[in-house]
Backbone bond lengths (Angstrom), bond angles and torsions (degrees), N, CA, C in turn:
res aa  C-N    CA-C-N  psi(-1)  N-CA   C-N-CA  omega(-1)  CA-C   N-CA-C  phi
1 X - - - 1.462 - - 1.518 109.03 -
2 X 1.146 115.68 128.18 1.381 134.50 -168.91 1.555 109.17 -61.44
3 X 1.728 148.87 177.60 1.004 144.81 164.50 1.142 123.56 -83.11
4 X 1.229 143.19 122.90 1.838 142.82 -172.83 1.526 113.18 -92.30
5 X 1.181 116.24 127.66 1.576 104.31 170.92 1.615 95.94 -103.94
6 X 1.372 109.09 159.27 1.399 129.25 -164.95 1.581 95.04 -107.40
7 X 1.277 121.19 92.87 1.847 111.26 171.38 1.673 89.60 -94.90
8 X 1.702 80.97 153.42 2.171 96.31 172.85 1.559 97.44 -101.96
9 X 1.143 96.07 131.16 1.739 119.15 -172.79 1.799 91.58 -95.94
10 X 1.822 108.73 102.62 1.207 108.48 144.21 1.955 128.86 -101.90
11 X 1.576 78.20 134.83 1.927 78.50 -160.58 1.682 89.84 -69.63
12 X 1.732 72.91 156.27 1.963 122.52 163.50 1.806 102.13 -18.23
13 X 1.139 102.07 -53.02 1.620 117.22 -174.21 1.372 103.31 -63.64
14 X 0.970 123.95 -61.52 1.700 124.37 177.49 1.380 134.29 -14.78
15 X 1.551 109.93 121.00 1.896 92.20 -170.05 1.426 98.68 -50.50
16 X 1.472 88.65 165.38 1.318 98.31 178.75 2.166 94.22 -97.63
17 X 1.663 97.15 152.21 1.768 96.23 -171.87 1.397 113.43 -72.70
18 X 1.479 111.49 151.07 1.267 116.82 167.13 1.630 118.17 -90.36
19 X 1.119 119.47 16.30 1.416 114.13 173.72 1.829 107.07 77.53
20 X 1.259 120.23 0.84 1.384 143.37 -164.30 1.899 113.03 -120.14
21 X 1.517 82.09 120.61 1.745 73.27 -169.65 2.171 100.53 -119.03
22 X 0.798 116.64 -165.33 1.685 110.79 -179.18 2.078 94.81 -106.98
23 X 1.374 114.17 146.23 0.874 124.77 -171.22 2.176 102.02 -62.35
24 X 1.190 89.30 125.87 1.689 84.71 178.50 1.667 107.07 106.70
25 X 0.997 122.19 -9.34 1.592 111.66 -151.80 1.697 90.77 -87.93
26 X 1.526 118.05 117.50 1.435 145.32 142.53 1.289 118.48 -13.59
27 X 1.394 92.56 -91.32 2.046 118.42 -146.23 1.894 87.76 -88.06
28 X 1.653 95.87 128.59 1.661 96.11 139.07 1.420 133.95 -3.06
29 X 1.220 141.53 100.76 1.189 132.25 170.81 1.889 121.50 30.58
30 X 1.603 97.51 57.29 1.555 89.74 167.31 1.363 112.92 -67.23
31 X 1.172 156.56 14.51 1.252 143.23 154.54 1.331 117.70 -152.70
32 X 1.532 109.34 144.11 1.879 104.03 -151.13 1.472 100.39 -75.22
33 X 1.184 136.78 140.14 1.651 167.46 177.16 1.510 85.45 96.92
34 X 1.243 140.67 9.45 1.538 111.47 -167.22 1.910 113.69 -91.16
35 X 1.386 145.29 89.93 1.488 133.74 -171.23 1.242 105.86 -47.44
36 X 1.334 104.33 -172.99 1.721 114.06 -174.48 1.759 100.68 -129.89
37 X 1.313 119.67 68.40 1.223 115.53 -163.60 1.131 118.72 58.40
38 X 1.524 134.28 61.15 1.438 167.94 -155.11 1.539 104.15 18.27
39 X 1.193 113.75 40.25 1.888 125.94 179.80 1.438 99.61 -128.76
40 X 1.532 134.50 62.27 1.639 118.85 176.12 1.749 109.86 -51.26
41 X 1.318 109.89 143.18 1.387 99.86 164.39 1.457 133.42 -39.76
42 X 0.949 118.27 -175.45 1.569 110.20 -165.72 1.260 122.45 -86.64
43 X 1.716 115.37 -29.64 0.845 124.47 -162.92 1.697 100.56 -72.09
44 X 1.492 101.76 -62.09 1.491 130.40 159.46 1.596 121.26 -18.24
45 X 1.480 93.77 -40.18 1.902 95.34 -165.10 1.851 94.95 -85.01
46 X 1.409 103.18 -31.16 1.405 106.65 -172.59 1.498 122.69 -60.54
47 X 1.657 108.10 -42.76 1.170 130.42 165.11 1.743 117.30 -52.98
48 X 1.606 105.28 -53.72 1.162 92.57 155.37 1.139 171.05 132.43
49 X 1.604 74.26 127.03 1.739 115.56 148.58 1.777 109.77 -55.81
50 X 1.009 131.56 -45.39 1.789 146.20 178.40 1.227 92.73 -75.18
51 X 1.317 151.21 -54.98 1.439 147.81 165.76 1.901 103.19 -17.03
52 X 1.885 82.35 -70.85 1.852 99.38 -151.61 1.728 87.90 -54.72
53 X 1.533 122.62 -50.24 1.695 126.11 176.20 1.245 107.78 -11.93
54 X 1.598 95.00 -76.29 1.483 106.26 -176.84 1.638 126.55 -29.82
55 X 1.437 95.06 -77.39 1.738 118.71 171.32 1.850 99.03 -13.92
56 X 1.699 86.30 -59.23 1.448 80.23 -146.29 1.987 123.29 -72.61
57 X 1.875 78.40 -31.17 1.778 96.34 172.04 1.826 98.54 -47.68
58 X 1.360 97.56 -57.19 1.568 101.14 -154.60 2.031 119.51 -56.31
59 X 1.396 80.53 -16.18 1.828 102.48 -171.55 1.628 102.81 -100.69
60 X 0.781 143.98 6.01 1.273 133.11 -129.72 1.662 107.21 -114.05
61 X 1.118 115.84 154.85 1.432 132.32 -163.79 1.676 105.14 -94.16
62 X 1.382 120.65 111.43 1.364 122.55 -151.46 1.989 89.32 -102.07
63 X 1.404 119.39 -37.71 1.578 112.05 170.46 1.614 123.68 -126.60
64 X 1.258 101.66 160.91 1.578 80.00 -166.55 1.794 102.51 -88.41
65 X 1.400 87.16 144.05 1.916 109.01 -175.22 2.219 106.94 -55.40
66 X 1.463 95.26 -41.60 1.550 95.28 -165.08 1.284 106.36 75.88
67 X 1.797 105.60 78.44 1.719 110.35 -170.34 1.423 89.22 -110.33
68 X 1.658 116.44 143.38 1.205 135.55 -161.21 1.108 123.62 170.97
69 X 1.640 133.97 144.79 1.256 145.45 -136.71 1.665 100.19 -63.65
70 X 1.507 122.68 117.49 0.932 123.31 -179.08 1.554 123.44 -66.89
71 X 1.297 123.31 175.50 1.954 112.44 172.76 1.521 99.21 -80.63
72 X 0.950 134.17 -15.13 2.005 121.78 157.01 1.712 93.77 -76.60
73 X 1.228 127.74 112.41 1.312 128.40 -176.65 2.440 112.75 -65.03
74 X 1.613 95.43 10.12 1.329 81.88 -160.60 1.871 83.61 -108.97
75 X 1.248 105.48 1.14 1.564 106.61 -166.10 1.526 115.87 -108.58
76 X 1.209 119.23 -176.06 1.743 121.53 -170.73 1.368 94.26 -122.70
77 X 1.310 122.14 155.62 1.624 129.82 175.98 1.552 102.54 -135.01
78 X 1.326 121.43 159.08 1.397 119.12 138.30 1.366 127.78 -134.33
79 X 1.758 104.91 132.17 1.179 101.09 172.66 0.932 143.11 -105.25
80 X 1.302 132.28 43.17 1.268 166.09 -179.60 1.936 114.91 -112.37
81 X 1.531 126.91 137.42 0.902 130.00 169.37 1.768 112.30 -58.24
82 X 0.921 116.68 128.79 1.951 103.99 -179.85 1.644 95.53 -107.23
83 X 1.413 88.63 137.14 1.668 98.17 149.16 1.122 130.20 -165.44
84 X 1.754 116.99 123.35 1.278 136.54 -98.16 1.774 91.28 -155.81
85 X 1.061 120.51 157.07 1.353 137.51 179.77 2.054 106.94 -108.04
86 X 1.567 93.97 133.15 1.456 88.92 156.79 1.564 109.65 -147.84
87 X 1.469 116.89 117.52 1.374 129.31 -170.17 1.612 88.69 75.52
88 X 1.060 156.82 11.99 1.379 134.52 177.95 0.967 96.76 114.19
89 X 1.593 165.43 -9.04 0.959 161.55 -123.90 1.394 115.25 -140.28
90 X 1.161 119.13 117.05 1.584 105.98 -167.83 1.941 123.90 -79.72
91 X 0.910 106.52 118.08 1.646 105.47 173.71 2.042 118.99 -113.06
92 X 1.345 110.72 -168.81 1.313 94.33 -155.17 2.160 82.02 177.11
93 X 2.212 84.59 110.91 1.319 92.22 -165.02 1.711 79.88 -112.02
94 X 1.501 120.98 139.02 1.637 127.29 164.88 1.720 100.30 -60.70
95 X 1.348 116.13 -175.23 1.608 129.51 172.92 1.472 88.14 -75.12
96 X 1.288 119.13 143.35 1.160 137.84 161.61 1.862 126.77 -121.36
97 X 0.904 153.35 102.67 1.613 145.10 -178.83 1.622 101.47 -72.14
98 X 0.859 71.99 162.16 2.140 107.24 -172.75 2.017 93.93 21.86
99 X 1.703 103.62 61.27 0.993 99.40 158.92 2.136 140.32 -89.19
100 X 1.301 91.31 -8.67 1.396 92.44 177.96 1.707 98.65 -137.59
101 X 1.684 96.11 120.58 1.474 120.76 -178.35 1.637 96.79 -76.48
102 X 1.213 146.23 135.18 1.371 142.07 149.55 1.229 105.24 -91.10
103 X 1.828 83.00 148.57 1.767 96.51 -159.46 1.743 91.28 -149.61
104 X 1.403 111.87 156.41 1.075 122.41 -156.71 1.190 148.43 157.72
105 X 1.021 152.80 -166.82 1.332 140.83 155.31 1.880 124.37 -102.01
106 X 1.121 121.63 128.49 1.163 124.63 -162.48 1.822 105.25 -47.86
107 X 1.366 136.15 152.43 1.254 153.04 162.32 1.523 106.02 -97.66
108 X 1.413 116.82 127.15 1.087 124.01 149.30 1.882 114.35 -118.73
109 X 1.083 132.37 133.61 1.183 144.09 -159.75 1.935 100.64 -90.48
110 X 1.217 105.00 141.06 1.624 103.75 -176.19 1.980 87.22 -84.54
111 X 2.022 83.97 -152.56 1.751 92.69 -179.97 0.986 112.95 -73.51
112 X 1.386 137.97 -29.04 1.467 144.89 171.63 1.688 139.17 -61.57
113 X 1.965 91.77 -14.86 1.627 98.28 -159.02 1.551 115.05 102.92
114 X 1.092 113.90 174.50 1.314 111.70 -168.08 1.724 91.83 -158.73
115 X 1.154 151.88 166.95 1.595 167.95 73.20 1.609 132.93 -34.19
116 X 0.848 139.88 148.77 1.459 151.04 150.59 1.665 132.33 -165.14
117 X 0.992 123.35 -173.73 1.024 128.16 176.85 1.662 129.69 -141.29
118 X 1.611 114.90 -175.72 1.606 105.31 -179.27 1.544 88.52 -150.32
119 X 0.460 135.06 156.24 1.814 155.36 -178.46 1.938 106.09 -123.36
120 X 1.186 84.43 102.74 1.899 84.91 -160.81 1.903 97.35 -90.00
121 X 1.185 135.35 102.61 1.251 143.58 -171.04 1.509 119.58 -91.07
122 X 1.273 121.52 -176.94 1.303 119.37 -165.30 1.226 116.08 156.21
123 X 2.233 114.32 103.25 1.220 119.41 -139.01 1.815 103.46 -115.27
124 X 0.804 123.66 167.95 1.318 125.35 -173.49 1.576 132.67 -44.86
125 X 1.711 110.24 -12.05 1.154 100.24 158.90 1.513 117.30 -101.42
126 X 1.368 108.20 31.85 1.772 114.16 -172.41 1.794 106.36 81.74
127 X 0.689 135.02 -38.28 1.848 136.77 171.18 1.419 96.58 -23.04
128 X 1.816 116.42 122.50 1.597 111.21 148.37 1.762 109.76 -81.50
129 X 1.090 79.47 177.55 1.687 100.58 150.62 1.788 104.94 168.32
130 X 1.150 108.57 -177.35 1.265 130.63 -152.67 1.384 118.76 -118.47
131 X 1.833 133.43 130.20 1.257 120.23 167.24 1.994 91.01 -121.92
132 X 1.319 70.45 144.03 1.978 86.95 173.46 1.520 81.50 -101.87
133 X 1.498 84.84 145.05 1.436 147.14 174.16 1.878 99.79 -63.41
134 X 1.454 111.14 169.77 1.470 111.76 164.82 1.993 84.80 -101.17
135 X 1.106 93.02 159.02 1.868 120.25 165.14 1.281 113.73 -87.33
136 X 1.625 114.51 117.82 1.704 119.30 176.33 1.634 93.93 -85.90
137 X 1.018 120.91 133.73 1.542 111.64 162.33 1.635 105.26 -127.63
138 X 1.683 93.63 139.24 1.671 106.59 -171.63 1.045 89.27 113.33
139 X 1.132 153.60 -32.21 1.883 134.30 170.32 1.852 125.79 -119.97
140 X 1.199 102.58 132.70 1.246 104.82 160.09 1.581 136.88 -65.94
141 X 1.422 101.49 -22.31 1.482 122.19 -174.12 1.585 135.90 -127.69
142 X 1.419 104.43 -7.07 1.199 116.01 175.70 1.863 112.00 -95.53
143 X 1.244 139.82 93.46 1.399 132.51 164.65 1.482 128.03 -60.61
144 X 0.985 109.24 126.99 1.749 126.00 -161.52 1.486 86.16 -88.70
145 X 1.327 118.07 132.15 1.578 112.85 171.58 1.652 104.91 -76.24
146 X 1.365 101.21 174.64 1.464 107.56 -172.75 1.418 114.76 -87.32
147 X 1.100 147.02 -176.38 1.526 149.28 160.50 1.561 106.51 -68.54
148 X 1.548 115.26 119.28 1.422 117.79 -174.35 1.724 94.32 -43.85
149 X 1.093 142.82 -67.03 1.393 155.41 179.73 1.603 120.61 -17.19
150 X 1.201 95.48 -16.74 1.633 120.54 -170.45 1.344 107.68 -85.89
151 X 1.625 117.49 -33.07 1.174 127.17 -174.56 1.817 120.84 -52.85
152 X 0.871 108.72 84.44 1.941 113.38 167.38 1.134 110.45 3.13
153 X 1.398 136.53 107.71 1.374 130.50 135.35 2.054 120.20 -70.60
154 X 1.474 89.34 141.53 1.652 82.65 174.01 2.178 111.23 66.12
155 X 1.231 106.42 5.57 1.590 110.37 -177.67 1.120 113.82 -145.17
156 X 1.662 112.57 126.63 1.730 114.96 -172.21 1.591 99.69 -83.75
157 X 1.500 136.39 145.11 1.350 133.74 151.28 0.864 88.40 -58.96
158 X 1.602 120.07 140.75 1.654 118.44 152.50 1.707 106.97 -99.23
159 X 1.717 98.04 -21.44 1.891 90.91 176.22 1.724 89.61 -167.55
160 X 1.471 93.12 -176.52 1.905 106.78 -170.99 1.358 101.58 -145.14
161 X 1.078 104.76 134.44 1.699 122.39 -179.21 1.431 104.82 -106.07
162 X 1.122 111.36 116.16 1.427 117.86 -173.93 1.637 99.43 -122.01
163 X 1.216 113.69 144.93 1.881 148.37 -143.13 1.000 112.22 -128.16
164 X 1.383 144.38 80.13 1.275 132.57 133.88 1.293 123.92 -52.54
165 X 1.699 130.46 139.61 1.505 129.08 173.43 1.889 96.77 -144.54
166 X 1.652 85.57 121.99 1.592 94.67 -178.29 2.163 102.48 -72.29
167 X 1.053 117.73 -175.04 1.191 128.63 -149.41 1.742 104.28 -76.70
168 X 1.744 112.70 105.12 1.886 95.52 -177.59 1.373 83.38 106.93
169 X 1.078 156.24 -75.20 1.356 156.60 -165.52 1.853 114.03 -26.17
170 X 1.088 115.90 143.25 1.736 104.83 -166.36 1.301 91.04 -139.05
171 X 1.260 134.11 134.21 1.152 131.82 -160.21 1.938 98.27 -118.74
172 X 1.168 144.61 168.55 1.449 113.15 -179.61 1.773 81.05 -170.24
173 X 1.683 96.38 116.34 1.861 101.14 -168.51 1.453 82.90 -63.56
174 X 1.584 91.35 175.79 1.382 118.33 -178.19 2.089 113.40 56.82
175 X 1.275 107.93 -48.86 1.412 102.68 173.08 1.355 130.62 -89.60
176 X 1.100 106.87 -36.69 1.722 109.99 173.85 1.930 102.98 -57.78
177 X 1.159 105.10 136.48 1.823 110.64 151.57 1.202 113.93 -58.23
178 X 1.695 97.16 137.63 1.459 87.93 -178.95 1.624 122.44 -98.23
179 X 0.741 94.38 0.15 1.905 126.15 -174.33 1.923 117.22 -79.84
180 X 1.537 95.55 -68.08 1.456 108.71 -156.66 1.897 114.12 -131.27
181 X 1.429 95.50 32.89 1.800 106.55 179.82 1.381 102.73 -83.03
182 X 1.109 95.48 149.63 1.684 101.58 -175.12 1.561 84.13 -76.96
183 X 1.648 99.40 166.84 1.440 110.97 175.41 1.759 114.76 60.51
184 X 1.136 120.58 -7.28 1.685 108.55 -174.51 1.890 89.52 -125.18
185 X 1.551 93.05 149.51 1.788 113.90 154.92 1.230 89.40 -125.43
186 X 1.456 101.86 147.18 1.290 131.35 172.41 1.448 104.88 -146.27
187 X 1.845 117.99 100.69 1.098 120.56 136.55 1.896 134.34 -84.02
188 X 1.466 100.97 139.21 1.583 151.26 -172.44 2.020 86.04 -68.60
189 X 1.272 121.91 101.13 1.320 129.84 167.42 1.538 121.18 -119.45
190 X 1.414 106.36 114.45 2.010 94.22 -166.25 1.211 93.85 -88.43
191 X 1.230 129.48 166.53 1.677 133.94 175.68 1.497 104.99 107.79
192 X 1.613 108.21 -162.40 1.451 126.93 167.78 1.070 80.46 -95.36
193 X 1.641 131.92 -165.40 1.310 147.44 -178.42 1.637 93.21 -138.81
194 X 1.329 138.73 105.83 1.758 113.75 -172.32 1.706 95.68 -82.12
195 X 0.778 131.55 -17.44 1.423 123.53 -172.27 1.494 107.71 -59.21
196 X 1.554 106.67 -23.09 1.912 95.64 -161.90 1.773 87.92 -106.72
197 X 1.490 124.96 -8.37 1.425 105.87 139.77 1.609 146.39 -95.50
198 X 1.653 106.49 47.17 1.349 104.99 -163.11 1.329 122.99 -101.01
199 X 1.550 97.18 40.96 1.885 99.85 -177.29 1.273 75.70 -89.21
200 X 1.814 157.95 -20.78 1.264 136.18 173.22 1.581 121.70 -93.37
201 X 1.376 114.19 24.03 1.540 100.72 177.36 1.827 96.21 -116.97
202 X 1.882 87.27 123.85 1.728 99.82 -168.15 1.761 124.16 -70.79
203 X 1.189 114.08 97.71 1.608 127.78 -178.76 1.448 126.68 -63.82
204 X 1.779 95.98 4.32 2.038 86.34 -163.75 1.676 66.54 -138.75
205 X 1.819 94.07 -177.47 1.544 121.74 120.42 0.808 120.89 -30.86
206 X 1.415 126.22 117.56 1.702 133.59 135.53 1.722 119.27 -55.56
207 X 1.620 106.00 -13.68 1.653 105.62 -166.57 1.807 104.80 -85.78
C-alpha cells in the first residue's frame, strides 16, 4: 500500500485568508481562512488558492466594459456592453455613465508618493459598487496586492482603477477628479487585475 498524505479540506464557504495570522499561532491552519504567519499550511493554501480560482472563474468579466472618466468627473462609466458571469451564470450590463461612485477613505500621499487601488464591481442584478484597495505608501509604481479576503463574493470586477499620488497629494473618493487632478494618475484597467490578488497564486512546494 502506497503512502497517503492527509490534506485539510477548507470548504468553498471559508473566508478567504488575509495573509494575517494571531501572534503565537503553532499548527498549520488551526482555523479555516486563518494563515500561519502569511504561510497557510500546504494542504490549506492549496485548497485555497483553488477556492480564490473558483470565485474568480465563476464571477468573472467575459468583455471588457470600457471603464473611463465619467461626465460627473469624480465617477467611472462604461462604454462598452459588459458581459460578465455571476455564480456561473451569464449576465449582460449595456454602457452606463457615472456608473461607479468611489467611496472610501481619503489618501494622503507621504514624501515618496503613495499607490492604491479600487476594484470596480458589479453584481447580478446590474448594481455597481466599489472596494478600496489597501494604500502602498513610498511608491508611485510599485502595487501592493490586496488582502486575499478582499476578494468579492457573489461580484464580478468588471475593471480596477489604479492611483498614483505624487508626494502631499490627497486623493478623496467620490471628490477628487479622476482624470485631470493635479498630483494624481489614474489608469482605466478592464478585467480583474490578478496581480493585486496574489496572496493566492502558489510560489513554492506544497510537499
Amino acid at each position: 500500500m502506497g503512502n497517503l498524505k492527509v490534506v485539510l479540506v477548507v470548504p468553498f464557504e471559508a473566508p478567504l485568508d488575509s495573509g494575517i495570522s494571531p501572534a503565537g499561532a503553532l499548527t498549520p491552519y488551526p482555523v479555516d481562512g486563518q494563515a500561519l504567519s502569511g504561510r497557510p499550511g500546504a494542504g490549506g493554501a492549496l485548497m485555497q488558492s483553488f477556492n480564490a480560482f473558483l470565485m474568480e472563474e465563476n464571477n468573472a468579466a467575459l468583455t471588457a466594459c470600457g471603464s473611463a472618466q465619467a461626465t460627473t468627473t469624480t465617477k467611472v462609466k462604461t462604454t462598452n456592453t459588459l458581459t460578465y458571469l455571476i455564480d456561473g451564470v451569464f449576465k449582460s450590463k449595456t454602457a452606463t455613465d457615472n456608473f461607479w461612485t468611489l467611496t472610501g477613505t481619503a489618501v494622503t500621499a507621504g514624501g515618496s508618493g503613495a499607490t492604491m487601488h479600487y476594484a470596480l464591481c458589479i453584481d447580478g442584478s446590474g448594481a455597481a459598487s466599489v472596494i478600496q484597495g489597501p494604500t502602498n505608501q513610498g511608491s508611485t509604481t510599485v502595487w501592493t496586492p490586496a488582502p486575499a479576503n478582499m476578494m468579492p463574493n457573489d461580484l464580478c470586477v468588471a475593471a480596477v482603477l489604479k492611483i498614483a499620488l505624487t508626494a502631499g497629494t490627497t486623493f478623496t473618493p467620490g471628490t477628487t477628479n479622476v482624470a485631470t487632478a493635479g498630483g494624481v494618475t489614474v489608469t482605466f484597467e478592464d478585467g480583474c487585475d490578478a496581480t493585486l490578488w496574489g496572496a493566492y497564486q502558489l510560489s513554492g512546494s506544497l510537499i
